[in-house]
N, C-alpha and C positions, 0 to 999 in steps of 0.2 A: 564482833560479828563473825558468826560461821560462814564458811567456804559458799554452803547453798545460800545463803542468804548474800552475800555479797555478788555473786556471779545472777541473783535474780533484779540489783537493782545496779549492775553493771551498764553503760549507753552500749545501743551498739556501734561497734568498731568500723568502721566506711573506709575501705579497697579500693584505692583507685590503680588500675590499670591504662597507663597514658603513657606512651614512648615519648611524645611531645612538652618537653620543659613548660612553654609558655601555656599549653592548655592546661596541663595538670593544677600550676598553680592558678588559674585564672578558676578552674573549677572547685580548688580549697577553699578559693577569696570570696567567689560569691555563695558557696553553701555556706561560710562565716556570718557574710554580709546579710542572709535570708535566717541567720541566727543559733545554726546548727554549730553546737559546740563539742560535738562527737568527737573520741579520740579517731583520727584517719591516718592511715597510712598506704601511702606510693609504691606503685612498682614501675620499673621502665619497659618489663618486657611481660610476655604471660609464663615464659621460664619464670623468671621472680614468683610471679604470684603462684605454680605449683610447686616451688622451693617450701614457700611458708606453709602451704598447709600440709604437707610432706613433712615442716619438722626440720627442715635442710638450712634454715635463717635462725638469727640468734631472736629474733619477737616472731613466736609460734600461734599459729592456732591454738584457741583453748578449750574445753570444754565447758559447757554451761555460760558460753559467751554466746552476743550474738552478732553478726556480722552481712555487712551490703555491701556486692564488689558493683561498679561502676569501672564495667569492660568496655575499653576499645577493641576496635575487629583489627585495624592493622598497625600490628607488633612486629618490632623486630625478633630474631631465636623461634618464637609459638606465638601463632594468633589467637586472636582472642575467639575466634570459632573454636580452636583444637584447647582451650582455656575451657570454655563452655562445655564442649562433647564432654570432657575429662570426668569434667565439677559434677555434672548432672548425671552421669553413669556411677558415679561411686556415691554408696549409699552413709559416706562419711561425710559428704559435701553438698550431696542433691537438693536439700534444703535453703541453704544459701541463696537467699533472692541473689538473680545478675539484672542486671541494668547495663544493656547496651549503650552505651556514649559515643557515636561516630559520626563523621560527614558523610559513611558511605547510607544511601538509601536507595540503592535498587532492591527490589521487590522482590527477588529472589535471594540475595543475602537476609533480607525482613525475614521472609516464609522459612528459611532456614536454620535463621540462632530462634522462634518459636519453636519450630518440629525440635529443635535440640533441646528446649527447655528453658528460654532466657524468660523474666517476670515482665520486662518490658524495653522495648525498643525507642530510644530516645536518637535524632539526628541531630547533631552540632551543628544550626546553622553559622554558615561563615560569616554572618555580620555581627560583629563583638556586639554589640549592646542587643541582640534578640539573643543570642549564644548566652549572656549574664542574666537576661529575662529567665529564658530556658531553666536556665539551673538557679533562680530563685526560687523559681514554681518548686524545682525537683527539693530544695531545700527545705521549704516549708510540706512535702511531704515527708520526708526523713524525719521531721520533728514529731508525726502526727500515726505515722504505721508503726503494727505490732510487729514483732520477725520473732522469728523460730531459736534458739539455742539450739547451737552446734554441739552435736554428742556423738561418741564414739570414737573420737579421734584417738587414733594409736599413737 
């Protein structure tokens, strides 16, 4: 199989951006649990996650991949707003659905990762079994949307 053909029936790759141990994996287990068997991979901070697509980590961004990061807003080093602004201003990454994942929901952090470009605003409720609901629902869309292949990457 050639390069373009492997890279067109490649899954896409799922980003999770999660300072927090227990949520990260609680959100691997129930996108498994909703059936999603995409390769995924963790960042602790939103440094990490512009390290990778930068090139700066030894597992890089690729081209003719496609990829869904699933942003927290509060990170330690860069939040995942200054994660957002980055992604969506550079025309190497704009593409890139972000899915916010956070407990914060004031209405003007909402109105704000929007105006910046996020695809969709998701709050973690804090009661573990609506929080596992939540992201079964998010799981069986991951299974079902199309996403873009990332190109250009330097």
């Amino acid at each position: 199989m050639n390069e373009m053909n492997k890279a067109k029936t490649s899954p896409v790759m799922i980003l999770i951006a999660e300072d927090d141990d227990g949520h990260a994996e609680l959100i691997q287990d129930s996108l498994r649990d909703a059936g999603v068997n995409n390769p995924m991979l963790r960042f602790r901070d939103g440094q990490e996650v512009m390290d990778f697509l930068n090139g700066k980590r030894e597992q890089k961004l690729e081209n003719g991949h496609s990829y869904l990061l699933l942003l927290d807003i509060r990170m330690p080093r860069m939040d995942g707003m200054e994660v957002l602004r980055r992604m969506k201003s550079d025309v190497r990454w704009k593409n890139i659905p972000i899915i916010m994942l956070t407990t914060t929901d004031d209405p003007r952090e909402v109105k704000g990762c929007y105006e910046l470009g996020c695809n969709c605003y998701i709050t973690k409720p804090i009661d573990f079994a609506r929080f596992s609901g939540v992201l079964r629902q998010l799981g069986l869309f991951v299974t079902i949307v199309q996403l873009p292949e990332v190109n250009g990457v330097s």
